[in-house]
N, CA, C and O atoms as a Tinker XYZ file with bonds, in Angstrom:
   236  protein
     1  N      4.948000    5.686000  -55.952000    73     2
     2  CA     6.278000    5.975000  -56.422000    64     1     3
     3  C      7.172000    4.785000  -56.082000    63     2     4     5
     4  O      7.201000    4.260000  -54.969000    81     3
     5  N      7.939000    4.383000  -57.191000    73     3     6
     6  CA     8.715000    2.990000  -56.709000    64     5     7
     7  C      9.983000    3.868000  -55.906000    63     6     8     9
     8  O     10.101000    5.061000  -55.628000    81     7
     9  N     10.849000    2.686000  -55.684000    73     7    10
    10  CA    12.211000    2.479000  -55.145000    64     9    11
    11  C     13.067000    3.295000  -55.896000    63    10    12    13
    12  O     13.001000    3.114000  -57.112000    81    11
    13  N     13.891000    4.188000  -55.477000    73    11    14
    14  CA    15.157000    5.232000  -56.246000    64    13    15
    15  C     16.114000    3.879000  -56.628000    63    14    16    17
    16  O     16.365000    2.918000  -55.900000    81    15
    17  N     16.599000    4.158000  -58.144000    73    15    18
    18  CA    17.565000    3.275000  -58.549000    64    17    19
    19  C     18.910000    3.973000  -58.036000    63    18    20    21
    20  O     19.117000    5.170000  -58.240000    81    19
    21  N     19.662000    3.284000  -57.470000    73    19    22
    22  CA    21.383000    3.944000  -57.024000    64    21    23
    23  C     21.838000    4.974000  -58.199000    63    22    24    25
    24  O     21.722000    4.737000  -59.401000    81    23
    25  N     22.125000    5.606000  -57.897000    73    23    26
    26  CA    22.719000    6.371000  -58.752000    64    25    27
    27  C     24.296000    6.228000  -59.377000    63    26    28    29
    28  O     24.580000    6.293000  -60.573000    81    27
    29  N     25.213000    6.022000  -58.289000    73    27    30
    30  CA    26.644000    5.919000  -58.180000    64    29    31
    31  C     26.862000    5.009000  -57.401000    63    30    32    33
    32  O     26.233000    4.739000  -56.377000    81    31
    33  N     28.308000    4.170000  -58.108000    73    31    34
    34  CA    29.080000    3.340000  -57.152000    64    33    35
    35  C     28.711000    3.549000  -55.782000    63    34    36    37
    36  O     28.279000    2.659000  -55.048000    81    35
    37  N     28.924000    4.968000  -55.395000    73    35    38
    38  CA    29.136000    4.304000  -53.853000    64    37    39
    39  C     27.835000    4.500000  -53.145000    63    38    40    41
    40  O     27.702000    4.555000  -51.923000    81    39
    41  N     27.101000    4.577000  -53.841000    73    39    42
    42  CA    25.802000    4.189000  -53.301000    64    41    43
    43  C     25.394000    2.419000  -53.572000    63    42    44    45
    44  O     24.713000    1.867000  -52.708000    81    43
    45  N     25.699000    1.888000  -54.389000    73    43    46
    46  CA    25.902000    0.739000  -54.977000    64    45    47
    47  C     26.992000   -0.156000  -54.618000    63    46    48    49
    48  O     26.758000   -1.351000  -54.441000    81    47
    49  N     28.009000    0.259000  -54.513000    73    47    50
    50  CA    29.476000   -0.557000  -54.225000    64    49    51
    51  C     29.948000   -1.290000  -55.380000    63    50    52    53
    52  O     31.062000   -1.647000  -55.765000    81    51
    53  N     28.802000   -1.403000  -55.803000    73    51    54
    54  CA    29.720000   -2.057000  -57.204000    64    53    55
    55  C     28.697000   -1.785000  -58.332000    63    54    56    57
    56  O     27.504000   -1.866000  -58.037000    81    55
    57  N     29.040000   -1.481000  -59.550000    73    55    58
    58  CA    28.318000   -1.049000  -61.031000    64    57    59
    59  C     27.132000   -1.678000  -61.026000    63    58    60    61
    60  O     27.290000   -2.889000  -61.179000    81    59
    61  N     25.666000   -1.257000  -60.880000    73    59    62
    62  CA    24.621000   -1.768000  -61.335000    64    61    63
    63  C     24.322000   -2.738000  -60.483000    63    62    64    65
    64  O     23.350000   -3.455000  -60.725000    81    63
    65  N     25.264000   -2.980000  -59.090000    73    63    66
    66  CA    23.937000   -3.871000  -58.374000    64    65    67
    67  C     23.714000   -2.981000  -57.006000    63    66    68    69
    68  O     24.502000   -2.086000  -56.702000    81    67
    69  N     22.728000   -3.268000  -56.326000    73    67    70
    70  CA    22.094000   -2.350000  -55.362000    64    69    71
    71  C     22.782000   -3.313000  -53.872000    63    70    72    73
    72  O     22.763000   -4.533000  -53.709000    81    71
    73  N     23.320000   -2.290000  -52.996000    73    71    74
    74  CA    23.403000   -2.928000  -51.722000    64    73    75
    75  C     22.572000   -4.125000  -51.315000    63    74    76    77
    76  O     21.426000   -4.228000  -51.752000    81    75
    77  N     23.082000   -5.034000  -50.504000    73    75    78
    78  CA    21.931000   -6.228000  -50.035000    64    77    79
    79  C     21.522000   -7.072000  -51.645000    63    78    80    81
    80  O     20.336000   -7.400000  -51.672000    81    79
    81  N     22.106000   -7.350000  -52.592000    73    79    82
    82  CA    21.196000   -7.316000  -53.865000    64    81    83
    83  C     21.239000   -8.921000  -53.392000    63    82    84    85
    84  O     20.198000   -9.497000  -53.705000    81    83
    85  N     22.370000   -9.903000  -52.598000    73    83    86
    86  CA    21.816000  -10.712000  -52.209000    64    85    87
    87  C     20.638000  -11.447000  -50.994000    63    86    88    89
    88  O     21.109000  -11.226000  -49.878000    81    87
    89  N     19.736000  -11.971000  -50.917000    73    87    90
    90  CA    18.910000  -12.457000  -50.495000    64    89    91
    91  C     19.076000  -13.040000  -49.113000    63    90    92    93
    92  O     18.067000  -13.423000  -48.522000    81    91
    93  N     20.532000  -13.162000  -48.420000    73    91    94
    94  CA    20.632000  -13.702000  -47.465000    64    93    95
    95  C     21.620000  -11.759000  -46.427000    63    94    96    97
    96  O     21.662000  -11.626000  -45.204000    81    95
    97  N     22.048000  -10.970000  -47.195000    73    95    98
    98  CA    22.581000   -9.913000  -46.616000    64    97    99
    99  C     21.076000   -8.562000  -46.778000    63    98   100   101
   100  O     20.200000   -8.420000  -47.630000    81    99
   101  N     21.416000   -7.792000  -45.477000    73    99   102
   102  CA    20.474000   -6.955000  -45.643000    64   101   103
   103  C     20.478000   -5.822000  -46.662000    63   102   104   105
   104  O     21.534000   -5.769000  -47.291000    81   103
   105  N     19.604000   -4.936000  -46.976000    73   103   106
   106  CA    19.425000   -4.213000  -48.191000    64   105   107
   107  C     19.678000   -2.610000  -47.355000    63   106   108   109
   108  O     18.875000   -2.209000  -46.513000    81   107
   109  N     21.039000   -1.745000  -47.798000    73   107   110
   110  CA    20.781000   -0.480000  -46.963000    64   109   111
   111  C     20.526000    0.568000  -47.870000    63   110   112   113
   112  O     20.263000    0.267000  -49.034000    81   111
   113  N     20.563000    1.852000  -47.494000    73   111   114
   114  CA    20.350000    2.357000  -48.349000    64   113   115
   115  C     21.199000    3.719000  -48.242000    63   114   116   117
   116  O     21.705000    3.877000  -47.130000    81   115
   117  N     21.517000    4.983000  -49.412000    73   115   118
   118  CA    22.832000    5.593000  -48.260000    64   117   119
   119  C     21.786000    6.436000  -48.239000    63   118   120   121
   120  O     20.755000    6.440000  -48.912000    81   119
   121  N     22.260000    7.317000  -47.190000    73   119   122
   122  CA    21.318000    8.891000  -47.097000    64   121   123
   123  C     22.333000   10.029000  -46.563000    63   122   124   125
   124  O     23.377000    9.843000  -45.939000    81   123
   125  N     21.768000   11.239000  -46.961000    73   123   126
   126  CA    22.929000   12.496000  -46.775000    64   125   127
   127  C     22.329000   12.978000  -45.811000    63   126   128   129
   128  O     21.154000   13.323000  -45.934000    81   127
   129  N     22.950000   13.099000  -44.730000    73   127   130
   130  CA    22.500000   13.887000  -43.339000    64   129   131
   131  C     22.053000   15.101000  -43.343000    63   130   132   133
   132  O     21.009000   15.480000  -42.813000    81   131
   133  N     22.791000   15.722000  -43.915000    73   131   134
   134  CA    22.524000   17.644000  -44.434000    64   133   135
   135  C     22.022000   17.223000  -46.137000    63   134   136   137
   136  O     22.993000   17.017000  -46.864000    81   135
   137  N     21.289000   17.148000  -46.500000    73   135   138
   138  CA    20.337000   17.021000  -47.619000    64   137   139
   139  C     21.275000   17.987000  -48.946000    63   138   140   141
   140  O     21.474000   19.197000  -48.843000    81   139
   141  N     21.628000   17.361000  -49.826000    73   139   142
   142  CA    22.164000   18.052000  -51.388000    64   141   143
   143  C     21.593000   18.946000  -51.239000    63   142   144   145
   144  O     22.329000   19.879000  -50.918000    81   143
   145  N     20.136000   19.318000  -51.327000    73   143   146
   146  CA    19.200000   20.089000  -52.166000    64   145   147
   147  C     19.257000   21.065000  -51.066000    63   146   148   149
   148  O     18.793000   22.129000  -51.476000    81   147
   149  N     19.596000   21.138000  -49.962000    73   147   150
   150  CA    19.717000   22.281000  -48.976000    64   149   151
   151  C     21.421000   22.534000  -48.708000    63   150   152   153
   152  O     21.856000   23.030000  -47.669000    81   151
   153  N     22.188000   22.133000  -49.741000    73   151   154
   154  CA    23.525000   22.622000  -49.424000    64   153   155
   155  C     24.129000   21.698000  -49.142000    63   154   156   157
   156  O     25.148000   21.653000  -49.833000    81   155
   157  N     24.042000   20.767000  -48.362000    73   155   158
   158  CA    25.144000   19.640000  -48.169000    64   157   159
   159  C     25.746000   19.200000  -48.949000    63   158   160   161
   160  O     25.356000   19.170000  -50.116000    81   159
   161  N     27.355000   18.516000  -48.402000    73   159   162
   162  CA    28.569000   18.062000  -49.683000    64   161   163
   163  C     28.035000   16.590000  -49.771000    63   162   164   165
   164  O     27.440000   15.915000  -48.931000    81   163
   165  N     28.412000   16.320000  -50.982000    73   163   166
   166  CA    28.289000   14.660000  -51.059000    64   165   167
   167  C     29.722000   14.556000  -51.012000    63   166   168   169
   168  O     30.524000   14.876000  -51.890000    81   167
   169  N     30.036000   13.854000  -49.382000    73   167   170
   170  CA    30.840000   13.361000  -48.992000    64   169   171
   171  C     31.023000   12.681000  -48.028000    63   170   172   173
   172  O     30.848000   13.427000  -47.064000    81   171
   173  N     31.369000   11.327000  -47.560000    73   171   174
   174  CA    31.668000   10.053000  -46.645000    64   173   175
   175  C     31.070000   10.743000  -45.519000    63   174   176   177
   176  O     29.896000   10.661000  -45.157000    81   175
   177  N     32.061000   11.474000  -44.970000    73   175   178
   178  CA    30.952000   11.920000  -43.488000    64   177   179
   179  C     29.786000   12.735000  -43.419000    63   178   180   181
   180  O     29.381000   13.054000  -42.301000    81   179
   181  N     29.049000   13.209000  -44.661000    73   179   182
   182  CA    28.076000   13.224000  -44.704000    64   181   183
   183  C     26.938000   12.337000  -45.018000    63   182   184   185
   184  O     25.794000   12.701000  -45.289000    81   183
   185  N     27.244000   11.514000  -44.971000    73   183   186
   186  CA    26.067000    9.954000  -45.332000    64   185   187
   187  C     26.341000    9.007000  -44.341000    63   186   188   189
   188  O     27.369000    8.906000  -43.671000    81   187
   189  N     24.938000    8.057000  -44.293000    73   187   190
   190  CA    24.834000    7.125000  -42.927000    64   189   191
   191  C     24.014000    6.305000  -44.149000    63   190   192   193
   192  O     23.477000    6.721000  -45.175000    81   191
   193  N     24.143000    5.082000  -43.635000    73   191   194
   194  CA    23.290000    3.758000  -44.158000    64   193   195
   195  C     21.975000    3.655000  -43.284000    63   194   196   197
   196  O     22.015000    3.568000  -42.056000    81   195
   197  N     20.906000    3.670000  -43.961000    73   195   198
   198  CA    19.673000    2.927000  -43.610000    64   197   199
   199  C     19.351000    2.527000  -44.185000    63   198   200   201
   200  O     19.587000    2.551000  -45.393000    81   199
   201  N     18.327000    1.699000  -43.342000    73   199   202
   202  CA    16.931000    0.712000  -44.154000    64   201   203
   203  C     16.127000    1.287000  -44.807000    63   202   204   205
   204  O     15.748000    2.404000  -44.454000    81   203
   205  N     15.634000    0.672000  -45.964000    73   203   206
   206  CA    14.498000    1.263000  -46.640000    64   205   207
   207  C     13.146000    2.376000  -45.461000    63   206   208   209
   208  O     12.764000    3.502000  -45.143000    81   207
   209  N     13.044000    1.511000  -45.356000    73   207   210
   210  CA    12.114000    2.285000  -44.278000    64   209   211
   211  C     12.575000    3.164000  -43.176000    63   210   212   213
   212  O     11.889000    4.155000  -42.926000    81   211
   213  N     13.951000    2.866000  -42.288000    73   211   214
   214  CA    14.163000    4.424000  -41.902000    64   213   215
   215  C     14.636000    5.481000  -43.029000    63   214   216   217
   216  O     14.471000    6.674000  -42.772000    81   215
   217  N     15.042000    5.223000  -43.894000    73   215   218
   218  CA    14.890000    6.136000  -45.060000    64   217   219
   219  C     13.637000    6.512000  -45.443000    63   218   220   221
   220  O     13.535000    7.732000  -45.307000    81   219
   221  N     12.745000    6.068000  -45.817000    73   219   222
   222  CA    11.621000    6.677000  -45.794000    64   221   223
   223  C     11.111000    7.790000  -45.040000    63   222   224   225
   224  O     11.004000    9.012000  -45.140000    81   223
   225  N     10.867000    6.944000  -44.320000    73   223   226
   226  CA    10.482000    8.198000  -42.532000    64   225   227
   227  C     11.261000    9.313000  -42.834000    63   226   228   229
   228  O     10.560000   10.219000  -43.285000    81   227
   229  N     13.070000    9.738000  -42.717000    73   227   230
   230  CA    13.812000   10.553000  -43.067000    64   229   231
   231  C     13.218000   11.212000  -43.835000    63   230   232   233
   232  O     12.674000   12.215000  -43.371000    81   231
   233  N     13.117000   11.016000  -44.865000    73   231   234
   234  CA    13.010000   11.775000  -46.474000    64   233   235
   235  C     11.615000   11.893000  -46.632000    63   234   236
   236  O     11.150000   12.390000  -47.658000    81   235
């Protein structure tokens, strides 16, 4: 299974490019602490930035 494309700005920060999209800044990724699909709001203090890979592990 590849890489989730951003969905929204603020997963993105800006239209169509992905956090880190440059080569010298790191690549994060957002994640929802209390999970959508079990009820959680998509909202600021519900999301934290990780790395691909502690995202993984998470999810």
């Amino acid at each position: 299974m590849g890489a989730r494309r951003p969905q929204s700005r603020l997963e993105t920060g800006v239209e169509g490019l992905a956090l880190g999209a440059s080569a010298s800044l790191p690549i994060l990724q957002v994640d929802h602490v209390k999970d959508l699909a079990k009820g959680g709001p998509d909202a600021p203090w519900n999301m934290i930035a990780l790395c691909p890979n502690c995202h993984a592990l998470k999810t």
